[in-house]
C-alpha positions as CSV (number, residue, x, y, z in Angstrom):
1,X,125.1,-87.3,65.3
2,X,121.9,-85.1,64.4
3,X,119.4,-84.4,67.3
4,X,116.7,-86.4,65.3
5,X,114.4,-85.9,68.9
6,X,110.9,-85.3,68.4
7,X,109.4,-82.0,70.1
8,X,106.0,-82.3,71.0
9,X,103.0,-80.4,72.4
10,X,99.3,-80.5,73.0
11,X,96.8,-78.3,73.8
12,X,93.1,-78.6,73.4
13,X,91.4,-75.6,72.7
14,X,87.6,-74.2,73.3
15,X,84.6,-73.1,70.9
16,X,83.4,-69.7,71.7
17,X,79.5,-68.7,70.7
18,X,79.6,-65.0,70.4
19,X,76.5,-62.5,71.6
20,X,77.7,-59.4,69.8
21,X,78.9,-60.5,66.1
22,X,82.0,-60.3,64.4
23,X,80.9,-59.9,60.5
24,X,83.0,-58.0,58.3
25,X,86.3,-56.8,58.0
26,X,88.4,-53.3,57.7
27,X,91.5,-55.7,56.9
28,X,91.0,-59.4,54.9
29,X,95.0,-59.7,54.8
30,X,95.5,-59.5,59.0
31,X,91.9,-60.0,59.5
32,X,90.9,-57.0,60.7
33,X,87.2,-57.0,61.7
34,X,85.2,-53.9,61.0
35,X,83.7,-53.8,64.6
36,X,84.1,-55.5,68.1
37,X,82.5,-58.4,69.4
38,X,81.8,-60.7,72.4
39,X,81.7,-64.3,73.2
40,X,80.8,-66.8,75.7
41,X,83.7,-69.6,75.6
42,X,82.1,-72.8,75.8
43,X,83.2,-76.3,78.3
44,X,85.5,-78.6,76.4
45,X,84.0,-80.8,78.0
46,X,81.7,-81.0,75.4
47,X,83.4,-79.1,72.6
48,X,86.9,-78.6,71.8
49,X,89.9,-79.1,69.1
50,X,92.5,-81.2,70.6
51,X,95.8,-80.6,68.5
52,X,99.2,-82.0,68.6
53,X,101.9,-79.8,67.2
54,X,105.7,-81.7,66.8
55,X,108.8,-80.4,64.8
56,X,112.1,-83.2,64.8
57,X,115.2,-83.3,62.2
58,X,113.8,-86.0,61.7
59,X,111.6,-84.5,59.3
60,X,113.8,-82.9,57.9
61,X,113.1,-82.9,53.7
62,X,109.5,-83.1,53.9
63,X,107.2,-79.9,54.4
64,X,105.2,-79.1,57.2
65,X,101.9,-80.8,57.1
66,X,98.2,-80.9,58.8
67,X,96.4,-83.8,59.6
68,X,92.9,-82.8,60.7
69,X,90.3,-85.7,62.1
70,X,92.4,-88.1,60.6
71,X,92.6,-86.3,56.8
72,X,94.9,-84.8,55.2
73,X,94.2,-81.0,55.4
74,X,96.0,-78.2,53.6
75,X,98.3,-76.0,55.4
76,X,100.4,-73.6,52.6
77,X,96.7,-71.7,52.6
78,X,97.7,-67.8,53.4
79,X,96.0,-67.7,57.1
80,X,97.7,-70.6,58.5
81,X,100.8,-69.9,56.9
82,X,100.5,-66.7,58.3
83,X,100.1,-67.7,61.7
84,X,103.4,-70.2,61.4
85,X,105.1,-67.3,59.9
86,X,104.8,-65.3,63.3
87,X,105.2,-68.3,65.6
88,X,108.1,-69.0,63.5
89,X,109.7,-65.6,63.5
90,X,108.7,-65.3,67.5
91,X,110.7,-68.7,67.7
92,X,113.9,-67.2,66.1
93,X,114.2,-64.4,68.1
94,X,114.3,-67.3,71.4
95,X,117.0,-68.5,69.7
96,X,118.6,-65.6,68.2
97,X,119.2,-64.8,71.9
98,X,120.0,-67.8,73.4
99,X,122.4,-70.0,71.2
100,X,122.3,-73.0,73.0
101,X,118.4,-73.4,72.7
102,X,117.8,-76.0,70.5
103,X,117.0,-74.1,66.5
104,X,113.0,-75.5,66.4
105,X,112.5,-72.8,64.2
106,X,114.2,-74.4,61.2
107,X,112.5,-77.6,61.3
108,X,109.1,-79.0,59.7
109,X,106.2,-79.1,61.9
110,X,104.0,-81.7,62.0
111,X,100.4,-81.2,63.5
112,X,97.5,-83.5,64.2
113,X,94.0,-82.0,65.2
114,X,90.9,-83.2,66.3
115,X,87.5,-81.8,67.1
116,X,85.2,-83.4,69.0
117,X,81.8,-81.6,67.1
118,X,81.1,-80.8,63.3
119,X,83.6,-79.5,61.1
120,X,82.3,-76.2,59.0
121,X,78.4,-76.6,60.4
122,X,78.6,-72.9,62.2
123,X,79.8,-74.3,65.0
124,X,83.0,-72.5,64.9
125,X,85.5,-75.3,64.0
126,X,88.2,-72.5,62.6
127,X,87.9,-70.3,65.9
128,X,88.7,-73.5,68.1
129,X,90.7,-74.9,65.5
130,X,93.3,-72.0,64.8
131,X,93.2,-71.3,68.4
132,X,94.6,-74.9,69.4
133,X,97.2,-75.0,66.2
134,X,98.6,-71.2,67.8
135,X,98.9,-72.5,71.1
136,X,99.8,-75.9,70.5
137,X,102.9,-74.4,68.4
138,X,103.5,-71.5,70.9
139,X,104.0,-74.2,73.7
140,X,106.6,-76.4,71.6
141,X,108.2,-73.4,70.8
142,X,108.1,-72.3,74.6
143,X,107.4,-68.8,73.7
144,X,107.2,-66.5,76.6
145,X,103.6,-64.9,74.8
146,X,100.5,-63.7,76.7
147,X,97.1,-64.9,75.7
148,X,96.2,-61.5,74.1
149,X,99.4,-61.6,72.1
150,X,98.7,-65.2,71.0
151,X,95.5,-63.7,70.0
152,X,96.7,-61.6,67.5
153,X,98.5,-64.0,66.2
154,X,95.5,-66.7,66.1
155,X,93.4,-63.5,64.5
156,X,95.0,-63.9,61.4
157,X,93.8,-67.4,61.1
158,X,90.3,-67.3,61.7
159,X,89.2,-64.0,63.8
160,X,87.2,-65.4,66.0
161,X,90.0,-67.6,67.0
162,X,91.6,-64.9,68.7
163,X,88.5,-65.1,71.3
164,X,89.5,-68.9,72.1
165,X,92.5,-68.0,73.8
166,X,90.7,-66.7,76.7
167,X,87.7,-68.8,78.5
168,X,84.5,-67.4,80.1
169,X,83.4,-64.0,78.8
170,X,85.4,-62.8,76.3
171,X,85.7,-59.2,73.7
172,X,87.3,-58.8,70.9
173,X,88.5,-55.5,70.4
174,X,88.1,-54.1,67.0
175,X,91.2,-52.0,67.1
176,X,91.7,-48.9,64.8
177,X,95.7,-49.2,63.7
178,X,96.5,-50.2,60.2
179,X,99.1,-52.9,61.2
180,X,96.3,-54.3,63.9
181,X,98.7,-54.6,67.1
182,X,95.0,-53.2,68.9
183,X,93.0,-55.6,67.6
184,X,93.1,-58.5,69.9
185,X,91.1,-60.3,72.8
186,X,90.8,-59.6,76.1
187,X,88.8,-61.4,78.9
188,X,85.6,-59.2,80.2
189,X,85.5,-61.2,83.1
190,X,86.6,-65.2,84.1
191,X,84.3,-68.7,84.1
192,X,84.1,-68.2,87.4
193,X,82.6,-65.1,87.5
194,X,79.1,-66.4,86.3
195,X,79.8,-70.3,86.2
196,X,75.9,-70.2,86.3
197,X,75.7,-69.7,82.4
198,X,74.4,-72.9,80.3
199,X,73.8,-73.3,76.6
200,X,72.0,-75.7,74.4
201,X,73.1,-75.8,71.0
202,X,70.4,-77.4,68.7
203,X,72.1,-78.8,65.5
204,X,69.6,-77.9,62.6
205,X,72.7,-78.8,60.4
206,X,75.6,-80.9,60.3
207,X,76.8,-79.9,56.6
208,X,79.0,-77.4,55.3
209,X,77.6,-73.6,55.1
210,X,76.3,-73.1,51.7
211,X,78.1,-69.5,51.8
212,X,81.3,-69.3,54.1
213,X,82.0,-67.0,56.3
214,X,84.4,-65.0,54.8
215,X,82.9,-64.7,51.4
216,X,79.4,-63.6,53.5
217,X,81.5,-60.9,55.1
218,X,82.9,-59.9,51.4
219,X,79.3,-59.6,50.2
220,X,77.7,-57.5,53.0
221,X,80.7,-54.7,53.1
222,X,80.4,-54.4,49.6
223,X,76.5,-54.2,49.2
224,X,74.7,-53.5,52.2
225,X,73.5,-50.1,53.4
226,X,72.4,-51.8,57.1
227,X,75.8,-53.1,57.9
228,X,76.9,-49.2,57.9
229,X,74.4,-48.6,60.6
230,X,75.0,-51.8,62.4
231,X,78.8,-50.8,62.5
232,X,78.2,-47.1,63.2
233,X,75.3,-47.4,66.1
234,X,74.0,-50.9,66.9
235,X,77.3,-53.0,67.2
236,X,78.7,-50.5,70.0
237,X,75.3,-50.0,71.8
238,X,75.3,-53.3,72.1
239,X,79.0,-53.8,73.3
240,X,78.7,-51.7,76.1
241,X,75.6,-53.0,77.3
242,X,76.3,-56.7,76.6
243,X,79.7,-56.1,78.5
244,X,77.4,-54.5,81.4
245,X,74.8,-57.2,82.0
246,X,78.2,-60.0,82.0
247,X,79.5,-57.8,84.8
248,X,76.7,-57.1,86.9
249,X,75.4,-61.0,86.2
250,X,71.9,-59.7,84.9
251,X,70.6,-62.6,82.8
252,X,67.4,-60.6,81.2
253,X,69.5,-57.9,79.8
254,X,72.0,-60.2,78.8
255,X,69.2,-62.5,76.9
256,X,67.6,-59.1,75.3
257,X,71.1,-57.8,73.5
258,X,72.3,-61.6,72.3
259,X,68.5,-61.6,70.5
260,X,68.6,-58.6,69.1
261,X,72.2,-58.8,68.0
262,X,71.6,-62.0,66.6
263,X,68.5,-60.6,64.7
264,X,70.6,-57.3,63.6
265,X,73.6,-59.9,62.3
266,X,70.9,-61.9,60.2
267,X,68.8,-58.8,59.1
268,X,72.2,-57.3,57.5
269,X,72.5,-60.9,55.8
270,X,69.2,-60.7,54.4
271,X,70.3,-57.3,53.4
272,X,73.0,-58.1,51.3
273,X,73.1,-58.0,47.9
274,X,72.5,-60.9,46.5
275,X,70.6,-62.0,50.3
276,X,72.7,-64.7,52.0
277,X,70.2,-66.8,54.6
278,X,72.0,-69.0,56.9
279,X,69.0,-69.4,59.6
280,X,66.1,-71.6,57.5
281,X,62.7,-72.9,59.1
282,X,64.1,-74.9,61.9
283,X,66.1,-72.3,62.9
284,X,63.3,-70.0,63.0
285,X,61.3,-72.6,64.7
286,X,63.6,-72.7,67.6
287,X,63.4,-68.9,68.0
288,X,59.3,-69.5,68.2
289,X,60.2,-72.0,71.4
290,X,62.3,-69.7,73.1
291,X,59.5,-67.0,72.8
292,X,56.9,-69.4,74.0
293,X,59.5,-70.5,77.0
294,X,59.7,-66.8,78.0
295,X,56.2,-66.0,77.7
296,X,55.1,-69.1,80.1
297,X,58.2,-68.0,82.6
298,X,56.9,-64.2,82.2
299,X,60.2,-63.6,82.5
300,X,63.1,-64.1,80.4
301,X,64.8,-67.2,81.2
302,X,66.3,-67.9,77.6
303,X,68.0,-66.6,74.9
304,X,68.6,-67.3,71.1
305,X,71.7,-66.5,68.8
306,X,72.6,-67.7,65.8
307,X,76.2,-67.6,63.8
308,X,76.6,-67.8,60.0
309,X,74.5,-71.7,60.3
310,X,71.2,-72.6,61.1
311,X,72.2,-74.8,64.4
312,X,70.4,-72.4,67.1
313,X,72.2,-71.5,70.9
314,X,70.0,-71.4,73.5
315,X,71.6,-69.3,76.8
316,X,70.0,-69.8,80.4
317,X,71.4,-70.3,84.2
318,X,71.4,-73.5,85.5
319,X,68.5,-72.5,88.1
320,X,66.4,-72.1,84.6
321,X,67.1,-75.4,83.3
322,X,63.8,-77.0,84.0
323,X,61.7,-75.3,81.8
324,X,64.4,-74.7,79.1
325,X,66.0,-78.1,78.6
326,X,62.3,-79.7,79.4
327,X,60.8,-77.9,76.6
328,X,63.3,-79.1,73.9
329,X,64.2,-82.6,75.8
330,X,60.1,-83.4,76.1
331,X,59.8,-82.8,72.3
332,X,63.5,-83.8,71.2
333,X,64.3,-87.0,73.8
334,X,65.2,-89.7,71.0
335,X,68.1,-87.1,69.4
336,X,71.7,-87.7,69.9
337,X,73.3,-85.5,72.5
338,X,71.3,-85.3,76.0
339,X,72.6,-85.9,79.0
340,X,71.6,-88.0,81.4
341,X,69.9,-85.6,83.6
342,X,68.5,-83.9,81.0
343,X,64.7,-86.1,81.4
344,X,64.1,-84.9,84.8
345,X,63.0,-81.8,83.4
346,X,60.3,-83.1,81.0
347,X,57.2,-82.0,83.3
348,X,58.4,-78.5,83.2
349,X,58.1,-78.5,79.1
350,X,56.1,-75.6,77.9
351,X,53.5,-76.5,74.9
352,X,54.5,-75.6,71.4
353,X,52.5,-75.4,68.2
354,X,52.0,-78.0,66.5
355,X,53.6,-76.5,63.0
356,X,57.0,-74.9,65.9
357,X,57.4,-78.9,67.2
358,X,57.1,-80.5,64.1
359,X,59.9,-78.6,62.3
360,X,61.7,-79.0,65.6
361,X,61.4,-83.0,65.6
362,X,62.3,-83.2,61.9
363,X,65.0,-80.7,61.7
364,X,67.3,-80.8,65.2
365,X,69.8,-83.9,64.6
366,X,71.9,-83.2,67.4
367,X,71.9,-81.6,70.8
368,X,74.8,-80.5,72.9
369,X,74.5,-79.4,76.6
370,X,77.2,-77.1,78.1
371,X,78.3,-74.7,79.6
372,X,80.5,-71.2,80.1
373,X,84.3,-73.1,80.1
374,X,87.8,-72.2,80.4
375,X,90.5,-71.4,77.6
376,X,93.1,-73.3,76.0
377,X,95.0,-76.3,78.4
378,X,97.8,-77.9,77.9
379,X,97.5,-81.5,77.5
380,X,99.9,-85.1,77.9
381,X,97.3,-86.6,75.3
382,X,99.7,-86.8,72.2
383,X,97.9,-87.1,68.9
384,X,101.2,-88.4,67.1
């Protein structure tokens, strides 16, 4: 009789907010980026892609398939297929070399996935996303893989999947070989090294990016002359000092690079030919509040970034939560998101203008409260 057993495993997976950008690539076949970058890999607590991966004889006739938050989702497109291709392959050799393991590599997956935050609002969806379909398929295959070989793999995806893999502070090394074997994440230091970090992500925008990622990236290596500087000068300034403050736990410097990196990223936007603008007024509204924030602390106590979306990220410590949260909670209480303790900070609010609060009010739909989080775990929570 045929083993008609169903293979299962779960994973859920993190979103990571980078504060040196990944934008533009050497590579768009094995999603080779054009320069290194860092992140911040965020609690799934509050965000995270829980995904299901199965493979059974049972299946046996039909093709592999995707079903993500409960649609139908296309999986023969090039950069999944490409990551199933080396799971796949990774898979055969198991079995290659062990004849009684069972041949998983033959049969059609199945997959469920499910975030728990916007899909394709530049809140990186595909960098969680791809990094809980790798691992999820990487555990059912029981492949004996390291996270920074997974990440390889889950570059080819989406490449800031390959940051996912890891939790708390994480870079993404540009790599300079052809086939891309060094270009792959590796953790600049754990959660626990500065569990202090908090962010609040202000949702300026729940719909889908007007320009996507990778046709952004297409657009700005092609036509602008301030990527070539960025990529030359800026990108590994900022890398060395970015990876520096993480290290040493200094918040200031850390807050100065993520601005000015995130200003750098959207100034090489504007710069492309034709301009592509993903920050819009409330985006630049929340930039205004962070300044005022720092300019009532006379210190810096927050920072701003923005990816390829208008939704801002705002980084502080926890022992700077009072004046950061109370500024956006006081003006923002009635939107979705807050957290319980997030009111006892209202008397701490700084005072915005009244044009910076009234884009605010009308604009943020969402909040989010987190926190620096751990990487992909394993989970019993079966989505088929």
């Amino acid at each position: 009789m045929a083993d008609t057993k169903i293979y299962k495993a779960s994973t859920t997976a993190p979103v990571n907010i980078a504060v040196v950008k990944y934008w533009g690539k050497r590579d768009a076949k094995l999603n080779l980026p054009t320069n290194s970058s860092l992140s911040v890999t965020l609690s799934q607590a509050d965000l995270r892609t829980l995904t299901t991966a199965t493979c059974s004889a049972a299946y046996e006739g039909q093709p592999d398939s995707l079903i993500l938050n409960g649609e139908p989702s296309d999986i023969t497109g090039a950069r999944t297929q490409a990551c199933l291709r080396e799971l796949r392959a990774r898979r055969a050799a198991l079995e290659a070399a062990d004849p009684a393991a069972p041949k998983l590599s033959a049969l059609p997956l199945r997959i469920v996935s499910e975030n728990n935050f916007p899909t394709a609002a530049g809140l990186a969806s595909s960098a969680a996303g791809f990094a809980a379909l790798v691992r999820a398929v990487a555990d059912l295959y029981a492949l004996p893989s390291s996270a920074a070989e997974l990440s390889r793999v889950a570059r080819q995806g989406s490449g800031s999947a390959c940051r996912s893999l890891f939790g708390g502070y994480v870079a993404w090394r540009a790599g300079s070989r052809a086939d891309g074997l060094d270009s792959e994440a590796v953790e600049v230091a754990p959660a626990a090294h500065w569990p202090e970090m908090r962010a609040l992500v202000l949702v300026a925008s729940a719909a889908k990016k007007g320009v996507s990622s990778t046709a952004g990236m297409q657009q700005t290596v092609a036509t602008s002359a301030l990527f070539r500087e960025r990529v030359a000068a800026v990108v590994p300034a900022h890398m060395a000092a970015m990876e520096a403050a993480v290290r040493a736990r200094d918040f200031p410097r850390f807050a100065e690079v993520a601005m000015r990196d995130s200003n750098s990223f959207h100034a090489v936007c504007a710069d492309t030919y034709p301009p592509i603008y993903y920050m819009n007024d409330v985006s630049r509204a929340a930039v205004r509040a962070v300044e005022a924030v720092n300019a009532a602390a006379g210190a810096t106590v927050a920072a701003y970034t923005f990816d390829a979306g208008p939704n801002a990220v705002v980084y502080y410590l926890e022992e700077n939560s009072a004046p950061v949260v109370g500024t956006f909670h006081a003006l923002l209480a009635a939107t979705e998101g807050w957290k319980d303790s997030a009111a006892a900070h209202d008397a701490a609010a700084v005072p915005l203008d009244d044009a910076t609060a009234g884009l605010l009010r009308a604009g943020i739909g969402r909040v989010i409260q987190t926190a620096v989080g751990e990487g992909p775990i394993p989970t019993d929570q079966h989505l088929v």
